[in-house]
N, C-alpha and C positions, 0 to 999 in steps of 0.2 A: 212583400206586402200582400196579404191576403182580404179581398173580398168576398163578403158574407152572406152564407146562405139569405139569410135576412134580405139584405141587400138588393139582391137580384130579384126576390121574389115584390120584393117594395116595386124595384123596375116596372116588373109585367104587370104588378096590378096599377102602378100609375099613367102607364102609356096604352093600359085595355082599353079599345075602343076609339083611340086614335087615331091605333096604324091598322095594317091589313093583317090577317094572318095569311100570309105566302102562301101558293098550292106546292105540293111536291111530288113529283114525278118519277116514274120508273121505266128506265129505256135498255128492254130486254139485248137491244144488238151491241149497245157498248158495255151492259151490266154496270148502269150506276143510277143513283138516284140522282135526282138534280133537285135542289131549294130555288125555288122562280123569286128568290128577293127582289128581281128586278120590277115585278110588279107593286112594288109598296110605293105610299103616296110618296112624291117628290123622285117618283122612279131610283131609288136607292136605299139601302140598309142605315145608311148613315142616321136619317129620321131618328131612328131607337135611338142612339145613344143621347144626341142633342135636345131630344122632346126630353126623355128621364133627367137630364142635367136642369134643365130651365124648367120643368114642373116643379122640381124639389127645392128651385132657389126660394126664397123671401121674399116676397113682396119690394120688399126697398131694394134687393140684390137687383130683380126685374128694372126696376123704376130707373136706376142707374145707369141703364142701357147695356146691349150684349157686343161683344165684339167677340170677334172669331177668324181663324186663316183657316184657308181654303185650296183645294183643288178643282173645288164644283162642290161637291156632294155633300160636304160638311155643312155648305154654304148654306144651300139649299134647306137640309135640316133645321137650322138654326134660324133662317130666315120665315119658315112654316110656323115654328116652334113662336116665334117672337111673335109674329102674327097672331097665334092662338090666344097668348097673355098678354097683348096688348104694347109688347116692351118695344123700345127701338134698337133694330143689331145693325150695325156696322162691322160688315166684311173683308177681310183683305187679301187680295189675288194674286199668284204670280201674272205678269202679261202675256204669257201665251195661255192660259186656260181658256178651253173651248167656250167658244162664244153664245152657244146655246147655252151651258151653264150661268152664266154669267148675265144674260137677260132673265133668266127663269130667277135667279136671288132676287134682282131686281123688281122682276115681276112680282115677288112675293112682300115686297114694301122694305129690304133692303137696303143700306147704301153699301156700293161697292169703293174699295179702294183699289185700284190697278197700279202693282208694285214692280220696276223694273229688275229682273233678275229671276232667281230660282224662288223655288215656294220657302228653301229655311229662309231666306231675304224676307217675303212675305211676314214668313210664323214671327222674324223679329222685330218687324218695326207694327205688324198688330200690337201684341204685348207691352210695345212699347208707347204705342197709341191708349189702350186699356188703365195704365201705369198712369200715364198727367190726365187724362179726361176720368177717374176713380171709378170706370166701367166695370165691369162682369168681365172676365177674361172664361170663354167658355172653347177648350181645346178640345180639337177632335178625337185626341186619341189619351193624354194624360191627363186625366181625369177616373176618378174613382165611378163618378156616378154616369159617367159617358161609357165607362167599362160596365157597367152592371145594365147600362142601356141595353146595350149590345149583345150582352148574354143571354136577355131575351128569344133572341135567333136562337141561341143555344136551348130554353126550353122546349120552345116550337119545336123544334127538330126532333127532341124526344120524347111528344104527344105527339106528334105525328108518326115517326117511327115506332112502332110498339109489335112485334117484341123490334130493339134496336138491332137490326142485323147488320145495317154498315160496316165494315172492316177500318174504314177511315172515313175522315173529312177533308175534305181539298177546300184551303180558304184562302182567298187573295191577301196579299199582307203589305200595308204601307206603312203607318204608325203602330199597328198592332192591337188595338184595341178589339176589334171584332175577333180574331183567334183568341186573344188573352178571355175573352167573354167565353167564348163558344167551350175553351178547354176548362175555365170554371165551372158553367153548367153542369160540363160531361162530370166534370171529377167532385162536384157535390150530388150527383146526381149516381156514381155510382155505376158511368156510361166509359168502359176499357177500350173503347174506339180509338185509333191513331188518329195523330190530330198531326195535318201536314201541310206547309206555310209553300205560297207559291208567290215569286215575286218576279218581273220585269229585269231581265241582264241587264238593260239598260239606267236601272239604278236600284241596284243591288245594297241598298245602305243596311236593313234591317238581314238581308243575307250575310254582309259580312261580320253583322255586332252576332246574330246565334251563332255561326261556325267559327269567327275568328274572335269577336270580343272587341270589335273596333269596326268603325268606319270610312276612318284616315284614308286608307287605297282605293275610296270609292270616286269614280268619276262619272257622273253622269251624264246622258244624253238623253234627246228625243224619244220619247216612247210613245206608240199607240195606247197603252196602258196609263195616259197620263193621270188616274186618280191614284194609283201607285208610288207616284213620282216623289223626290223630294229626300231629305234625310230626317233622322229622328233627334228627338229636344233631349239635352244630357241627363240621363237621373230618371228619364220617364219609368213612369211604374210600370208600363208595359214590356221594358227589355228584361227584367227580372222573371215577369210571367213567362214572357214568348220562349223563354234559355231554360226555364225547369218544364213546360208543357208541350212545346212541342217534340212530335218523334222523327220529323225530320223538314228538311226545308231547302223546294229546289229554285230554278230560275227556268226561264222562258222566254224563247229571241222573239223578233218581234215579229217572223214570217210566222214564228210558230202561233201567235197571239193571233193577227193578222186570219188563218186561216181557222182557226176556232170561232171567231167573231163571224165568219162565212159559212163555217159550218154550219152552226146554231140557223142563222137564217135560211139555207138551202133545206133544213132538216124538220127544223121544228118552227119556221116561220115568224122567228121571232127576233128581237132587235135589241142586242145586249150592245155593253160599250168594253171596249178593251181590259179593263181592269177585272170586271167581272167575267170576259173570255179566258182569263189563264190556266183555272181547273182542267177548263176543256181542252183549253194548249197540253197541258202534262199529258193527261188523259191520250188523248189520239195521237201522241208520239212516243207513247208507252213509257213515259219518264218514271212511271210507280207501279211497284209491282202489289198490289193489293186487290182483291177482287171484290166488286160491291161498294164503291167508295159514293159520300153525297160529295155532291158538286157543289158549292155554293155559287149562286150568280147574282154578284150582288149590285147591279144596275144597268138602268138602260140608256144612262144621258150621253148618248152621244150625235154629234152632227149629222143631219140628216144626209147630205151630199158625201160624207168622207164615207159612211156606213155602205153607201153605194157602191163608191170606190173600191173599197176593201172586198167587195162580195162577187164587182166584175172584178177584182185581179185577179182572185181564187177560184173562180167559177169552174173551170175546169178539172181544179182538184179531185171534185166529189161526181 
C-alpha cells in the first residue's frame, strides 16, 4: 500500500503552524546529526501523526468521540489534538505506563482507561471499546493518515538538510509508523539515505516480523525504552512498508539504552526518555557502520526521578 505524494504534503500543510519545526544539530566528535523531536509540543513526535488523523476527520467522525491505545505518547497526541477540535478522546493504557505520561493525557481533558496486562491487551479491548460506543478508532501506527502525519518529520529533515548529506537515519521503531513515514518522504522525495530501524531487545516484535516474518518467538519484558514496547496489530500497513524500506534493522540492551539517555544529559544537557535514546544506544557502541547518520530523538516524557537514576548509574561512564 502506497501513500501519496499528495498525501503527505496535505499532512504538512494541515498540521503547519500547530507543531514546532525541531532544531537540528551537528555534533562534530560523534559525526552525526541529531533531529531534537523531543522538543515538539506534548514533548513527542507522535503529535504529527494524531493532529493530521483528527484534523482530516468530519466533523460528525469528531463529534463521535476519539478513542486511541497508548504507551504515553500516542496518548498525549491524541489528547492535544482532541483538545484543538473540541472532540472528546478516551485513552487506553497498559498499567505500568509511566506515570507522568499518564497525568499529562489527563491533563490535557482526556479520560484514561488503565488496562491490566501488556499494551496488545490494551490495543484490544480500546477497539473494542470504539466498536459498541461507534467512536473514532484513531491508531497510533495503522492508519494511512497517522502515517502521512509522521512523514512530515520526513520533509523537515530534508529542508533542513540541504544539500542531504546524511548517509543514514537511525529511527526508534515500535508500530512503525514514523520510519514507514520518514522512508516515504526520502523515497518521493528522491533522498538515497539508508533508512535503519532501532528497537528494544527487550521486545523485539517489529525486529522479528522485518528479519523473520513473524512474531510468534517474541517474549517480552521490562524496558527503559517503554514507548517501544508492545507487539504489532496483524495486517498493519506499516509491516509491508517497514520490510521493502528499510536497509536494515538492529536491537539495543537496555545498559546500552540506559547509558545513551545519560550520555545525552551529561553531554548536551538535555532530557530525552528511553525510546528516543536508542539511535544514540547504536551510535556509541558502534552497532552501524555508516558515517554521518541523523539521529532521530523523538521525546522527552519521561519521570523525572527514574531520568536521575539512570544519569547517577552511568555517571561514570563518560
Amino acid at each position: 500500500m502506497m501513500i501519496s505524494s499528495e498525501s503527505i504534503q496535505a499532512a504538512a500543510t494541515r498540521i503547519k503552524g500547530k507543531i514546532i519545526e525541531t532544531p537540528i544539530s551537528f555534533d562534530p566528535v560523534l559525526n552525526v546529526y541529531i533531529k531534537w523531536e523531543n522538543q515538539q509540543k506534548t514533548g513527542a513526535f507522535k503529535i504529527r501523526g494524531a493532529l493530521n488523523k483528527i484534523l482530516a476527520l468530519e466533523p460528525w467522525e469528531q463529534e463521535r468521540g476519539l478513542v486511541a491505545v497508548s504507551a504515553g505518547n500516542h496518548g498525549l497526541g491524541v489528547a492535544y489534538a482532541a483538545k484543538l477540535v473540541g472532540a472528546k478522546a478516551t485513552v487506553f493504557i497498559p498499567e505500568k505506563t509511566a506515570k507522568n505520561k499518564e497525568e499529562a493525557i489527563i491533563n490535557y481533558g482526556a479520560t484514561v482507561h488503565k488496562i491490566a496486562g501488556d499494551y496488545r491487551q490494551a490495543e484490544i479491548e480500546a477497539q473494542n471499546y470504539a466498536v459498541k460506543r461507534g467512536a473514532t478508532w484513531v491508531s497510533p501506527y495503522n492508519d494511512a493518515q497517522v502515517i502521512a502525519g509522521q512523514a512530515t518529520l520526513g520533509l523537515e529533515l530534508i529542508d533542513q538538510l540541504n544539500p542531504f548529506d546524511a548517509e543514514a537515519c537511525l529511527v526508534p521503531v515500535s508500530g512503525g509508523a514514523l520510519i514507514s513515514g520518514i522512508g516515504l518522504a526520502f523515497k518521493l522525495n528522491s533522498i538515497k539515505t539508508r533508512i535503519i530501524g532501532i528497537q528494544s531487545k527487550n521486545s523485539a516484535y517489529f525486529h522479528s516480523l522485518y528479519h523473520y516474518g513473524t512474531m510468534k518467538n517474541i517474549v517480552e519484558s521490562k524496558s527503559v525504552a517503554d514507548g517501544l514496547t508492545g507487539g504489532v496489530e496483524k495486517n498493519s500497513l506499516t509491516i509491508p512498508l517497514v520490510r521493502s524500506m528499510l536497509d536494515d534493522f538492529i536491537l539495543v540492551d537496555e545498559d546500552e539504552i540506559e547509558q545513551a539517555v545519560a550520555y545525552v544529559w551529561y553531554h548536551y544537557q538535555v532530557i530525552i526518555e528511553g525510546s528516543a535514546a536508542v539511535p544514540f544506544a547504536a551510535v556509541l557502541k558502534n552497532k552501524i557502520s555508516v558515517k554521518k547518520p541523523v539521529l532521530i530523538i523523538t521525546g522527552c516524557n519521561i519521570q523525572v526521578d527514574y531520568h536521575k537514576q539512570i544519569c547517577e548509574r552511568w555517571k561514570d561512564s563518560f
